[in-house]
Residue, then its C-alpha position, 0 to 999 in steps of 0.5 A: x283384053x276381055x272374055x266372052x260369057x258364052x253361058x246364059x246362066x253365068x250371064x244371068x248370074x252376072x246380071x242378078x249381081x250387079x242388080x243387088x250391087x245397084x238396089x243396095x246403093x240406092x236404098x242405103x244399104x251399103x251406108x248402114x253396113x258401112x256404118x256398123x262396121x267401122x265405127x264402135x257404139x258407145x254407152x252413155x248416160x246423160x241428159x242434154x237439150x235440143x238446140x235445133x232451131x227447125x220450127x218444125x223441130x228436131x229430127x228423130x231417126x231409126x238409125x244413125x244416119x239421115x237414110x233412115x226413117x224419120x220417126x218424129x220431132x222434138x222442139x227446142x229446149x226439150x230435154x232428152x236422155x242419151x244412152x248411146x252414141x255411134x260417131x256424130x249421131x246419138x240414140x235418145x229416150x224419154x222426150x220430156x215433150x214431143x217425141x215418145x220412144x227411142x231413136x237417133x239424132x244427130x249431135x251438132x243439134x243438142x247442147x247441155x249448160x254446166x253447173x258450178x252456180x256457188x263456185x268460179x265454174x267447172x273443170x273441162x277435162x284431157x279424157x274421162x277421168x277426173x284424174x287427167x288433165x285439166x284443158x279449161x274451166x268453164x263458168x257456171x251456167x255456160x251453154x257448151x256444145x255436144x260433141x259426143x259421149x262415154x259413159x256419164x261423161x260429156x265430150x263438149x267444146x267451150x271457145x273452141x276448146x274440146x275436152x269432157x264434163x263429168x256428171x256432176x258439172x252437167x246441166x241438161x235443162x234448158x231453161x231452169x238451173x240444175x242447182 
């Protein structure tokens, strides 16, 4: 059984809320406070490389989300540093080409090599700390892909291996060593 709003007041009150209730679903809104709520921003130091294969480039976002602005392009195989991540999406600066500033890309599009040229390859690691597990050894100068980040360290997956890379086993060039 429903009641009857007899009020034109509580009517418009009633109306003017499913209006923002409306606008704030189709404009994203609801997406980006639903996003910094449930997921926990992490710090993180790195550089990787853009493997978007877009002629036009890799998309540069103002948040983390494909709601958001898109703010410029980075080519393929450019360098960027990664100071912080939020779920599958990572906040970068210092473009080496392309893009200027600070903004969002999303993970899947980026990649790093390892290092390990003057050994038989580099450890892949059960969590961030040298101290646990060992899950895989990867060869020097092996392209990984990114899946996320903590720090200096580098959650990747090798022959559908996940696990992390310390700093030093990490090559972010695309297309000159780090030796």
């Amino acid at each position: 059984m429903t009641k009857k709003v007899k009020n034109p007041g509580s009517k418009l009150v009633i109306g003017l809320v499913f209006s923002c209730i409306s606008v704030m679903l189709n404009t994203g809104i609801f997406h980006q406070i639903s996003l910094a709520k449930s997921t926990n921003s992490q710090k993180c130091d790195l550089f990787v490389y853009v493997t978007d294969i877009d002629s036009q480039g890799l998309n540069v976002r103002s948040g983390a989300s494909t709601n958001n602005t898109i703010l410029g392009q980075i080519p393929i195989n450019e360098t960027v540093q990664v100071i912080g991540a939020v779920g599958n999406w990572v906040q970068i600066t210092n473009g080496s080409d392309g893009f200027k500033g600070t903004g969002w890309v999303f993970v899947p599009k980026l990649g790093l090599t390892t290092r390990g040229y003057d050994t038989n390859g580099v450890d892949l690691y059960a969590s961030t700390s040298e101290q646990s597990q060992k899950v895989r050894r990867i060869p020097a100068n092996t392209a990984v892909k990114l899946l996320g980040c903590q720090g200096n360290w580098a959650q990747v997956e090798y022959q559908g291996v996940k696990g992390w890379l310390v700093k030093e086993d990490q090559c972010g060039a695309a297309l000159t060593s780090c030796s």
